[in-house]
DOMI-653259 format. One line per field, with one value per residue: residue number from 1; residue in one letter; z, x, y of N, C-alpha, C in turn. Coordinates in steps of 0.1 Angstrom, whole numbers, plus 5000, padded with zeros to 4 digits. Last residue first. Layout:
<pts>
k = c(NUM	...)
r = c(A	...)
n_Z = c(Z	...)
n_X = c(X	...)
n_Y = c(Y	...)
ca_Z = c(Z	...)
ca_X = c(X	...)
ca_Y = c(Y	...)
c_Z = c(Z	...)
c_X = c(X	...)
c_Y = c(Y	...)
</pts>
This chain:
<pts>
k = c(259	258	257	256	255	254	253	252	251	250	249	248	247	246	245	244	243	242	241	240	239	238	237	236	235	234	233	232	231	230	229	228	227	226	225	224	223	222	221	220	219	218	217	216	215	214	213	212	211	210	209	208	207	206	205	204	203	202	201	200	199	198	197	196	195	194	193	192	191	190	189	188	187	186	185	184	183	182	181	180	179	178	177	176	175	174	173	172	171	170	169	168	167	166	165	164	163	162	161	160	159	158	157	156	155	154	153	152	151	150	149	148	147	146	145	144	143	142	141	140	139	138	137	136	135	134	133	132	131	130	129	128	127	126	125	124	123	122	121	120	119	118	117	116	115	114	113	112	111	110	109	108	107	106	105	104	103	102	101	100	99	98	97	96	95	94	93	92	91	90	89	88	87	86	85	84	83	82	81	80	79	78	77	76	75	74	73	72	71	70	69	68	67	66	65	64	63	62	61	60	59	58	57	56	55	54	53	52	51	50	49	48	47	46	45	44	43	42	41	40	39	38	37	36	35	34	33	32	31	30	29	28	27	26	25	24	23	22	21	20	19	18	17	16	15	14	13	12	11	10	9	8	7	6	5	4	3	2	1)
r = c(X	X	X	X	X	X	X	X	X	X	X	X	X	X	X	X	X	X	X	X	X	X	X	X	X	X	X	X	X	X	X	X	X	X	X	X	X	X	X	X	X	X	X	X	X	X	X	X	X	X	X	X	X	X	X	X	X	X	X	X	X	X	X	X	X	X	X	X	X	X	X	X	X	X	X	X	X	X	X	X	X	X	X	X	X	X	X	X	X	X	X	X	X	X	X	X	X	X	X	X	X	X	X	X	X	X	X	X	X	X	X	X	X	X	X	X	X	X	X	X	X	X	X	X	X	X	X	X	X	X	X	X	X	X	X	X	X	X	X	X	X	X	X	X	X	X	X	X	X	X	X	X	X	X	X	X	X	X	X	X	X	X	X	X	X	X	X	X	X	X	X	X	X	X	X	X	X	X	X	X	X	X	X	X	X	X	X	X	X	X	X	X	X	X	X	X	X	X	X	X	X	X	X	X	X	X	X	X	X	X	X	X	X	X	X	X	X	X	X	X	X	X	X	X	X	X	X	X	X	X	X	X	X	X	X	X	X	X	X	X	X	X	X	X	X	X	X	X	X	X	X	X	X	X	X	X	X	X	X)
n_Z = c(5105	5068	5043	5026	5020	5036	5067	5064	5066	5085	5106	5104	5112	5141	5151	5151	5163	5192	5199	5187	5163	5149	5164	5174	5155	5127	5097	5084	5076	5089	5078	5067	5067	5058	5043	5030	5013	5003	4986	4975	4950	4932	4928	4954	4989	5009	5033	5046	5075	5067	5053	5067	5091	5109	5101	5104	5098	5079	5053	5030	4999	4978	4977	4983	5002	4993	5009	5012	5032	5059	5088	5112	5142	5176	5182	5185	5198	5202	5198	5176	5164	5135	5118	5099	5112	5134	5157	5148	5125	5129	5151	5143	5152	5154	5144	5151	5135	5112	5090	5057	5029	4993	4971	4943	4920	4920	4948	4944	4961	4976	4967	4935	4909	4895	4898	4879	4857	4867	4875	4901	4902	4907	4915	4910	4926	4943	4959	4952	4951	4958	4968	4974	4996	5010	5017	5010	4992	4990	4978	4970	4944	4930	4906	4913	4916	4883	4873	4887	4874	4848	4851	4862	4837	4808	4788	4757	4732	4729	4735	4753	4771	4779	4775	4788	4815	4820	4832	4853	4873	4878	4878	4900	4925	4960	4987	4986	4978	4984	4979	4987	4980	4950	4927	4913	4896	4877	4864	4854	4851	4862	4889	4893	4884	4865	4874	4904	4909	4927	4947	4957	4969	4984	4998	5027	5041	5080	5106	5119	5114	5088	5096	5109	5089	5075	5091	5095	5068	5050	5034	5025	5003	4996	4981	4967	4966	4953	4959	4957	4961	4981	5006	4998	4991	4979	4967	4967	4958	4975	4966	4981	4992	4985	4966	4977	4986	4986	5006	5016	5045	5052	5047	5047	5036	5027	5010	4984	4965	4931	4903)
n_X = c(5165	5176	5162	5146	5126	5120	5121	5104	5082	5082	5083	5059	5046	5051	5043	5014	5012	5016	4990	4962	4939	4941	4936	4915	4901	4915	4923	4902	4884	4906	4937	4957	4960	4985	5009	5032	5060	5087	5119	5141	5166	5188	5175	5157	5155	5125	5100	5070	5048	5036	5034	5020	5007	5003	5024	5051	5075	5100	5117	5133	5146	5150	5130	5095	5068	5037	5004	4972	4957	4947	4922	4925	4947	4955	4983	5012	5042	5071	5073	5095	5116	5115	5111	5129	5150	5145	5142	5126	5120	5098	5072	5040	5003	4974	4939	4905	4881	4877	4901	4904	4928	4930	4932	4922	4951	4975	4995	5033	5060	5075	5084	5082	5092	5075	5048	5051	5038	5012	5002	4996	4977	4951	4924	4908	4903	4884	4904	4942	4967	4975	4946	4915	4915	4948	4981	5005	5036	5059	5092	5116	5141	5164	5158	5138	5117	5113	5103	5079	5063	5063	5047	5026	5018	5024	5014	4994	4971	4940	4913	4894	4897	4917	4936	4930	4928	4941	4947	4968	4956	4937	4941	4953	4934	4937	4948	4978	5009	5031	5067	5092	5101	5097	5101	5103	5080	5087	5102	5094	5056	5034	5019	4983	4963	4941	4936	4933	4914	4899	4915	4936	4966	4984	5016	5031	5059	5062	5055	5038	5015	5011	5016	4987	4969	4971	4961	4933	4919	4921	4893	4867	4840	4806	4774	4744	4709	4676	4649	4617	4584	4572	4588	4618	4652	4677	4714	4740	4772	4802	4838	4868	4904	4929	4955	4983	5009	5042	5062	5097	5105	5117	5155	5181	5179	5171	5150	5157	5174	5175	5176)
n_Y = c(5065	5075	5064	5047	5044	5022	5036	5051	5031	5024	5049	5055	5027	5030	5052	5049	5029	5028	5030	5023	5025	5005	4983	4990	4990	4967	4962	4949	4972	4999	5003	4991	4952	4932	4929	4947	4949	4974	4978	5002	5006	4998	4968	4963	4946	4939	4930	4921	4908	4885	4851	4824	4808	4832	4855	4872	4899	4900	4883	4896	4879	4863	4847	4861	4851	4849	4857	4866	4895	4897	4900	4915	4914	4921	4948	4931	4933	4943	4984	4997	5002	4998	4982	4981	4974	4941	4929	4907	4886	4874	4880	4877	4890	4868	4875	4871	4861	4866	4863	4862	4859	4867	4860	4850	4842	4834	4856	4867	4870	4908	4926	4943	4941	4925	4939	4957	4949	4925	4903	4905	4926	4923	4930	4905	4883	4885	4913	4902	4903	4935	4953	4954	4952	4945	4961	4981	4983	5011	5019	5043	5042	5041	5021	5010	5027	5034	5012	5011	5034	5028	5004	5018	5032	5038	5069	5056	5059	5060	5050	5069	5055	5044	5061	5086	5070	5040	5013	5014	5025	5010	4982	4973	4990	4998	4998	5017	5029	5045	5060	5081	5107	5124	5141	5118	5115	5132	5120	5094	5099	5102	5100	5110	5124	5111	5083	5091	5100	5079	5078	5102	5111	5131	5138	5150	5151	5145	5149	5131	5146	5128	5105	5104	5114	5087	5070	5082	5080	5065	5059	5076	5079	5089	5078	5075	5061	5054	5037	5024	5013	4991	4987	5001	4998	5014	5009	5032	5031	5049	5050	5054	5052	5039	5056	5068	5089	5100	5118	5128	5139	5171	5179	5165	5135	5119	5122	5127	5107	5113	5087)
ca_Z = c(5117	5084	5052	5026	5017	5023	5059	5066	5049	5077	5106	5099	5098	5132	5151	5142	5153	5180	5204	5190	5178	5141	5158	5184	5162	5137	5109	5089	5085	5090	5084	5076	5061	5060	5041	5043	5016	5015	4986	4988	4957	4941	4921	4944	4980	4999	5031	5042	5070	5069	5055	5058	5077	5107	5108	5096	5105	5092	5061	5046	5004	4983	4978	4972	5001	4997	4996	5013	5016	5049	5078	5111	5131	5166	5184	5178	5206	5189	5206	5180	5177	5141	5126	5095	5112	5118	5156	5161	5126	5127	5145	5152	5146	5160	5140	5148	5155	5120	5099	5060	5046	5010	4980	4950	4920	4909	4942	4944	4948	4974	4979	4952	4922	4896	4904	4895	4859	4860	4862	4898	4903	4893	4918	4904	4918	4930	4958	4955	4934	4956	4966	4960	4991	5013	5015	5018	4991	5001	4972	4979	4951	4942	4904	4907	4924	4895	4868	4886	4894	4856	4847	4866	4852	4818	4798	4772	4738	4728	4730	4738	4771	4780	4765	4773	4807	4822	4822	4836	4868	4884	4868	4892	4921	4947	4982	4993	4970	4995	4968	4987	4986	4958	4932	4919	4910	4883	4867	4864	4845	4851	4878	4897	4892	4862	4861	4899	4913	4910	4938	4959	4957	4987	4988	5017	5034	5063	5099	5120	5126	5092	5087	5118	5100	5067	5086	5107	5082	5049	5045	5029	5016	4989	4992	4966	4971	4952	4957	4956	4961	4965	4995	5008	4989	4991	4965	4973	4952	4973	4960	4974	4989	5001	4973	4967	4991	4980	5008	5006	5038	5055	5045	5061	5039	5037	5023	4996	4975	4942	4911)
ca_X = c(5152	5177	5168	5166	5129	5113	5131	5114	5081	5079	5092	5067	5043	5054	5059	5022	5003	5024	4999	4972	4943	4943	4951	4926	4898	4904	4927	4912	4881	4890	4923	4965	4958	4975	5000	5022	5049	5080	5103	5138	5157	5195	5184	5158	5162	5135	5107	5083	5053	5030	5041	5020	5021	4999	5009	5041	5068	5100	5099	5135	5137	5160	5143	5107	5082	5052	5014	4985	4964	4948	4929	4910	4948	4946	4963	5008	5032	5071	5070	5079	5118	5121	5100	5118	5149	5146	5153	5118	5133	5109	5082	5046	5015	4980	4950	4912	4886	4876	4900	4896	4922	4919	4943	4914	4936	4969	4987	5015	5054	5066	5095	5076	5100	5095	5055	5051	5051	5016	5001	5008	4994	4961	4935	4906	4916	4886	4890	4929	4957	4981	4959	4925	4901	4934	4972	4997	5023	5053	5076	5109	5131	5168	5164	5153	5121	5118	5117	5087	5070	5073	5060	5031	5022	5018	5023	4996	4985	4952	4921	4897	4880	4903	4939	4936	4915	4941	4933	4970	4970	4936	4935	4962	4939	4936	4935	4969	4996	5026	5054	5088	5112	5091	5097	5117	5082	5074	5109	5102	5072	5035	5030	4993	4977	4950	4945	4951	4925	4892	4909	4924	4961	4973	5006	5027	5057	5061	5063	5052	5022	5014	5022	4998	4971	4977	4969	4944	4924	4931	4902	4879	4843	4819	4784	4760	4719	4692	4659	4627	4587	4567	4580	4610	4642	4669	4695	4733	4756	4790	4823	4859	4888	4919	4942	4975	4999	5026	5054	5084	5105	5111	5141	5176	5185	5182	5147	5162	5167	5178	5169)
ca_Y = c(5068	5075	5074	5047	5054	5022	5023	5060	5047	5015	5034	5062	5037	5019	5051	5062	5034	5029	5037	5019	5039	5023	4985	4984	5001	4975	4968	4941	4963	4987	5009	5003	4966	4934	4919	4947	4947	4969	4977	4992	5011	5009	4975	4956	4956	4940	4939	4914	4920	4897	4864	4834	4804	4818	4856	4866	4893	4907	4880	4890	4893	4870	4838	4860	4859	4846	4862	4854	4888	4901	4891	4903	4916	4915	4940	4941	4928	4930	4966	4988	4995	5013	4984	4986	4989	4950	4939	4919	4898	4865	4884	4869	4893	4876	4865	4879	4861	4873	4858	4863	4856	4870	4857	4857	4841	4838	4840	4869	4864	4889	4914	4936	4951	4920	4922	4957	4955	4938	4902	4895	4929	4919	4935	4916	4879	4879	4902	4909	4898	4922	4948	4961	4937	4952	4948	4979	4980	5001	5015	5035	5049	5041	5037	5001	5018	5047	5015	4998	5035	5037	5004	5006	5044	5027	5058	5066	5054	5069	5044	5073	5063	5035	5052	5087	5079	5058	5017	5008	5026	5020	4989	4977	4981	5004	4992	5012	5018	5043	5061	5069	5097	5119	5144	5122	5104	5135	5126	5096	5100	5091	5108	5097	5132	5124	5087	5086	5107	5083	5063	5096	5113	5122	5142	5141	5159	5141	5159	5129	5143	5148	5108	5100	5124	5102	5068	5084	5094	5066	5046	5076	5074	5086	5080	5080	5071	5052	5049	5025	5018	4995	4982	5004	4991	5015	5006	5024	5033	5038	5057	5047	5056	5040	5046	5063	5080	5099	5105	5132	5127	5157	5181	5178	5149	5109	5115	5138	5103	5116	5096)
c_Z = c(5125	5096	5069	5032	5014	5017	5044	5061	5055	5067	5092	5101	5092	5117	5141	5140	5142	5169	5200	5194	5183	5154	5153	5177	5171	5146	5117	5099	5088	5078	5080	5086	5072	5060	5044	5038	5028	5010	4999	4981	4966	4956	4932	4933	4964	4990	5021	5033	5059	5065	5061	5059	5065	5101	5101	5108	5097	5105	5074	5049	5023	4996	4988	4981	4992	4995	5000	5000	5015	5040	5071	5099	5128	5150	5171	5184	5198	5196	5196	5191	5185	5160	5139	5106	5108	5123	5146	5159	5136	5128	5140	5140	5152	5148	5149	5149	5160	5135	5113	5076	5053	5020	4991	4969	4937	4912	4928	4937	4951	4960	4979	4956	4934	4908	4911	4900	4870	4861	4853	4884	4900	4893	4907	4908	4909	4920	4945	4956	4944	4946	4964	4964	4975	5002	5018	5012	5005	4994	4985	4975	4962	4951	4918	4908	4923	4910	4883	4885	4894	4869	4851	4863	4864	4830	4810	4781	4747	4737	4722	4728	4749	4776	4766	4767	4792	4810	4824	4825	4855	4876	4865	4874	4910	4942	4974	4990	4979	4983	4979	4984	4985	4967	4947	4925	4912	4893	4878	4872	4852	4839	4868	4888	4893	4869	4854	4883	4901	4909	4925	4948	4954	4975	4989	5008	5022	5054	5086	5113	5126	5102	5089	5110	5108	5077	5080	5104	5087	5061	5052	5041	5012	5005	4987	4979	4970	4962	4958	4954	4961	4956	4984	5000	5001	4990	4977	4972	4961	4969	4963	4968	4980	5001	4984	4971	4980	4982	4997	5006	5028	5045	5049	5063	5053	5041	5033	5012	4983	4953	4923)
c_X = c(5155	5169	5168	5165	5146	5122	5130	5123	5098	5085	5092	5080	5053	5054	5055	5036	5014	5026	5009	4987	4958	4948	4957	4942	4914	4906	4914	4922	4894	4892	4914	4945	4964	4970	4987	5010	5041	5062	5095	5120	5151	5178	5188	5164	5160	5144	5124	5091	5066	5035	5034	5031	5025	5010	5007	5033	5057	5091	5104	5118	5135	5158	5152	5118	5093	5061	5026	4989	4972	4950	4939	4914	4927	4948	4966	4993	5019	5055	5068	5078	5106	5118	5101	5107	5135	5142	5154	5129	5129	5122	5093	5059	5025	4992	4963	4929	4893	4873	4890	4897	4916	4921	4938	4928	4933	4952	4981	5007	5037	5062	5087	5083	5096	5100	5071	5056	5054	5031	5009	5011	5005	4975	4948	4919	4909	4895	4891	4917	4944	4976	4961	4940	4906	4924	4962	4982	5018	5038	5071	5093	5122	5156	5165	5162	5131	5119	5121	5103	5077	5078	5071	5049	5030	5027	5020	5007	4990	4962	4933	4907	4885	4891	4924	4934	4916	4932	4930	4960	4970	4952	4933	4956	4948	4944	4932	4958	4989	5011	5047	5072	5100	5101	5093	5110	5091	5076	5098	5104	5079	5048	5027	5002	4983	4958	4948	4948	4933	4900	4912	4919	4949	4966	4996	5016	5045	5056	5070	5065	5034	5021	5025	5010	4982	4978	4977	4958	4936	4936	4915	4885	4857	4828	4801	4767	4732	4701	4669	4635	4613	4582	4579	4594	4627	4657	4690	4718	4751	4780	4813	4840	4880	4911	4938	4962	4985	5017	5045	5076	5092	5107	5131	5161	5176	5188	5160	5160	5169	5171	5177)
c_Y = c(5078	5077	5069	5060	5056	5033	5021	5044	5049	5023	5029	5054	5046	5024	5040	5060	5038	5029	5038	5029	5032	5031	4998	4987	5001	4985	4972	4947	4955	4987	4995	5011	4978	4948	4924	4940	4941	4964	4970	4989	4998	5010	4989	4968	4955	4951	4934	4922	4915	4911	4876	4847	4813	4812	4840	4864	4883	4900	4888	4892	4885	4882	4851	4857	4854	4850	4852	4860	4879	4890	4898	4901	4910	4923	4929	4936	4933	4920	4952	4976	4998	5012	4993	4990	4989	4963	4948	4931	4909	4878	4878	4874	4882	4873	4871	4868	4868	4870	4867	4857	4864	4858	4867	4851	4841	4837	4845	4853	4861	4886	4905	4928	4948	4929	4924	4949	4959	4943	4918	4898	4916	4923	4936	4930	4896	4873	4895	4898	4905	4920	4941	4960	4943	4943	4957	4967	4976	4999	5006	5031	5041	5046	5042	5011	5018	5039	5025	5003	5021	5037	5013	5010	5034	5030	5047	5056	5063	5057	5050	5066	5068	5042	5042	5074	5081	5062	5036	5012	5021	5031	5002	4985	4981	4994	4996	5007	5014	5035	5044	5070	5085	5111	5139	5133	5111	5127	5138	5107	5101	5093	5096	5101	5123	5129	5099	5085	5102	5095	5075	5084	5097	5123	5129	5144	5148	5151	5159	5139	5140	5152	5126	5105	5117	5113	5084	5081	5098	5078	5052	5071	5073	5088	5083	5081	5067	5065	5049	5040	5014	5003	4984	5002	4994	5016	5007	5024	5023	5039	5044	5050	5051	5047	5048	5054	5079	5087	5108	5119	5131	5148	5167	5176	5152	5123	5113	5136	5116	5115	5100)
</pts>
């Protein structure tokens, strides 16, 4: 692939996940009713990205088994590819092959291969990343794994802190964090994960990794333990004033271009 990220033009970004559809029962004695919602995690996150003069495409939950690419040559379209709270089913169980048991490309595998191939991939933690709630997420279990900079639990890998947990930097100097204060809000949990042999822990949180960033064949991979919006990010951490520098920091290192 060609990385245009390291050119003139702005950084190509696709962003995945962080929405969601709610049914909701509404029990009023005798009586009952149902209502729909449909909801998006990903505001301020994607307006700090605009702002920064990204070129990005946003491609929603119930989205990705008809626009998520599903060929290299559809990802080269892209400098760096953004998985937020969407789980690995979302990707593997495509419409052709779960609704009409057709054979279809496993969209994993590709964005695995288009990584190695010099592309950028940042997982963002959440109650759909990693292994996830439940252990329903499933990434340990998919062609993804080998390109993440961490090794995933096998089963339900939530912390859950709501006192709130603070950031603590083992690399404050890394590019990734494009020269962020090393002072972040409160966190209120993410994802235990560990950092693979070869891959650098930037920051962690208790005994855990947080932020932890790797090379893997020509392309970079970044994972973020915790989230980019509520609830584990809170109000403190979305408004924050570096908000925006850190993010476009994160994507612009993921990318292999220049801050």
């Amino acid at each position: 692939m060609t990385n245009s990220g390291t050119g003139s033009g702005p950084l190509r970004v696709l962003v995945a996940g962080e929405s969601w559809i709610k049914n909701t029962i509404h029990l009023k004695g005798f009586d009952q009713f149902h209502t729909t919602e449909y909801e998006e995690g990903a505001g301020e996150f994607l307006a700090a990205l605009d702002r920064a003069g990204f070129a990005v495409t946003y491609v929603r939950a119930h989205e990705i088994s008809a626009r998520f690419p599903k060929t290299a040559e559809e990802l080269d379209a892209f400098d760096v590819v953004v998985l937020s709270d969407i789980g690995s089913n979302s990707f593997l169980l495509s419409d052709e092959t779960f609704l009409r048991s057709e054979r279809s490309a496993n969209k994993l595998a590709v964005l695995a291969d288009w990584t190695r191939g010099g592309g950028g991939l940042v997982m963002i933690g959440g109650y759909m990343s990693f292994t996830g709630f439940d252990g329903r997420a499933r990434y340990g279990m998919s062609p993804l794994a080998p390109v993440l900079p961490v090794t995933m639990l096998d089963h339900d890998d939530r912390v859950e802190v709501p006192e709130g947990v603070k950031a603590e930097f083992d690399q404050p100097g890394h590019a990734v964090l494009g020269g962020t204060p090393s002072e972040w809000p409160l966190l209120l949990g993410y994802n235990r994960l560990t950092a693979k042999p070869h891959a650098t822990v930037v920051a962690h949180t208790a005994d855990d990794p947080l932020l932890v960033v790797g090379e893997v064949g020509s392309g970079r991979s970044v994972a973020f333990a915790s989230d980019l919006a509520p609830h584990w990010a809170p109000p403190e951490f979305v408004g924050w004033p570096h908000y925006q520098q850190l993010w476009t920091s994160i994507l612009t290192w993921a990318a292999g271009a220049q801050a």
